[in-house]
N, C-alpha and C positions, 0 to 999 in steps of 0.2 A: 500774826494778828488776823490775817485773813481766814486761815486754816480754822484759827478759833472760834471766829464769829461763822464761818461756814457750819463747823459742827456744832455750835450753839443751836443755828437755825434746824439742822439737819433731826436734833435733838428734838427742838420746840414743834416742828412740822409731823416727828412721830406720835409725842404726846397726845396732839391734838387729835391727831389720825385714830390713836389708839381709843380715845374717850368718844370718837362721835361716833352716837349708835349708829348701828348698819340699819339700813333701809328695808323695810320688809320688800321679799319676792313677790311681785302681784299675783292676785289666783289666776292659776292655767283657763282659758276657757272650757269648761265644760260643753261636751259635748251634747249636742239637741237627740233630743227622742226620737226614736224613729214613729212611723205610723201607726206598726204591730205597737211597739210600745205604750202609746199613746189608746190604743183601742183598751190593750188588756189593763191598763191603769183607769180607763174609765169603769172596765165590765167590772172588774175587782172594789176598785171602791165605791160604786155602789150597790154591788153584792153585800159589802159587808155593812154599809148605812142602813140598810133598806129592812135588813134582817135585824139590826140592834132598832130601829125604830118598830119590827114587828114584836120585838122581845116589850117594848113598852107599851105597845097598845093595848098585846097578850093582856099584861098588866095590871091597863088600865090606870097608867101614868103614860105622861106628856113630857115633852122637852122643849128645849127653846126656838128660838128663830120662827122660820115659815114649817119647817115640819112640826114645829110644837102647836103653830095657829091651826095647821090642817090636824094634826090629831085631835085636839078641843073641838073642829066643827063636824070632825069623822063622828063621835059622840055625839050631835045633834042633827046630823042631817043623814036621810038615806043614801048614800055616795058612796063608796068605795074610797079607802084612803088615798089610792094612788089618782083617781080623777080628781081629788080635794087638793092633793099636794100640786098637780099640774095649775090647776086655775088660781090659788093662790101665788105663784109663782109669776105668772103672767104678767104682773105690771112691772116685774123688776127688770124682766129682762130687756125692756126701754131702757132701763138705766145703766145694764152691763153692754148694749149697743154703744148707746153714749158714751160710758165712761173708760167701758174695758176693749172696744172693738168687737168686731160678727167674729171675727176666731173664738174667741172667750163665750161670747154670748149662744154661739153654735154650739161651742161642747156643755157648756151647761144645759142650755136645752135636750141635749141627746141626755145628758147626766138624769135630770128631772125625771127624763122619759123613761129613763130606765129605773129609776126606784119607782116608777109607779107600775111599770111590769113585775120586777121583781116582789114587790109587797103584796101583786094581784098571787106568786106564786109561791109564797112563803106558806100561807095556811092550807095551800090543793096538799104540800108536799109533807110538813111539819105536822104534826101532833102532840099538842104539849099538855100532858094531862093535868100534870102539878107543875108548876113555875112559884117559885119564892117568889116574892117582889121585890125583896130587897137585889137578889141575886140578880133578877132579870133587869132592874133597874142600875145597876153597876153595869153589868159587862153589856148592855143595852146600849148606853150612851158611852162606854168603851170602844164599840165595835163601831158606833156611829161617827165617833172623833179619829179614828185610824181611817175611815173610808172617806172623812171631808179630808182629810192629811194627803192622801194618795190622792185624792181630785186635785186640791191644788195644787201639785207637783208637777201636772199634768193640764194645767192652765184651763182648770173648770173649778166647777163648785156647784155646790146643791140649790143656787137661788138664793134671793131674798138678804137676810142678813148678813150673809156669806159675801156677800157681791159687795154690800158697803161695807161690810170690816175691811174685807181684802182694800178696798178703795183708799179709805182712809190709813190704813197699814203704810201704802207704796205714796200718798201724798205728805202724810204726818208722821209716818212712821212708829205710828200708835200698834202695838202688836193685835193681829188680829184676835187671836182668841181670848184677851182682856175686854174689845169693846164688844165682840159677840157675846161675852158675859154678862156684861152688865144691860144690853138689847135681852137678854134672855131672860135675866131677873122679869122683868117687866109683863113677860109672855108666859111664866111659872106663876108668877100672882095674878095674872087675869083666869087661872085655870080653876081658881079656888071657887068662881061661879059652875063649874061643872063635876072639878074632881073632889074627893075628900080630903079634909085638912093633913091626913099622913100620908095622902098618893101627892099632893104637892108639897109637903118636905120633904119624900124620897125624890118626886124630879127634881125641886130645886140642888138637892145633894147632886143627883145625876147629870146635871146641866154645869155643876163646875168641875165634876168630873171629864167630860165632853170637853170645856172647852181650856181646861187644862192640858191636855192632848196636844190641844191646837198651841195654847199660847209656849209651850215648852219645846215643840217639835219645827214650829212655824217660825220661823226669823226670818227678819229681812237682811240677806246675804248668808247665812248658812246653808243654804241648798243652792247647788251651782247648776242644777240639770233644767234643761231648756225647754 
């Protein structure tokens, strides 16, 4: 009798063993950036931002966020886009002190700083005689969304809406490149006081091209690197 009810239990304790799911493995720490790392993910993504917002000014379309406000005032004001893009940026970065820490708020400023060199060096170097628009406005805001991609990875960003999506992303867990989409709409139809009705439905196309980039590539917990 004992033998029986031993191997009953022995029986019932395997069942149970056999049915309870296993536990997932927690993820390995990833390993942090080095500094080199950290510099050439800055130089690189905004090389390649700086150049897709040149491909849309070529253009003469706009995109979202604060480089879409500074492209719309580059159009009315004698400034240079990259001193436009810097002063527009300026009030956020109180808010990525505040919210994200001086590490964040440091590389993004260096970030800012350098698409505003780079887009001073884009037209000394480029000459684009003919540019589609349609063309330049695709891989425009393609090249602009792979270069916010690589900044965040690298715990920077380009300023301005970047700073509160990212915010809200890590508080709500609202994906960033959905709420920078819909901040973007807003900044595509203020453009329709300067651009023409089909240069703002190619940015508006180009702006959820951009931040489909983001919202596909950018998850919270998908990228382990520090």
């Amino acid at each position: 009798m004992n033998r029986t009810t031993s191997d009953t239990t022995t029986t019932a304790t395997a069942t149970i063993a056999d049915t309870t799911p296993a536990v997932p493995a927690p993820f390995p720490v990833a390993p942090k950036h080095t500094l080199f790392e950290d510099v050439m993910g800055l130089v690189t993504g905004t090389l390649l931002a700086s150049f897709g917002l040149f491909l849309l000014k070529t253009a003469g379309a706009v995109t979202g966020g604060t480089a879409g406000l500074a492209l719309l005032l580059s159009y009315l004001v004698p400034l240079p886009f990259g001193a436009v893009f810097f002063l527009v940026n300026v009030p956020f970065f109180a808010l990525a002190l505040w919210k994200k820490g001086l590490d964040f708020t440091v590389r993004t400023a260096l970030a800012v700083g350098l698409v505003g060199v780079f887009s001073s060096l884009h037209p000394a170097v480029v000459d684009l005689q003919r540019l589609d628009p349609v063309y330049a406005v695709i891989l425009g805001n393609l090249m602009a969304g792979v270069g916010l991609l690589i900044l965040f990875r690298h715990k920077a960003s380009l300023g301005g809406f970047n700073i509160l999506a990212l915010i809200l992303q890590e508080r709500l867990g609202w994906r960033a490149g959905y709420v920078q989409m819909a901040l973007d709409v807003t900044v595509v139809t203020v453009a329709l006081t300067v651009v023409t009705p089909l240069g703002v439905l190619l940015s508006a196309a180009g702006a959820v091209v951009l931040n489909l980039v983001l919202a596909l590539n950018h998850r919270p917990g998908r990228y382990q690197g520090l």
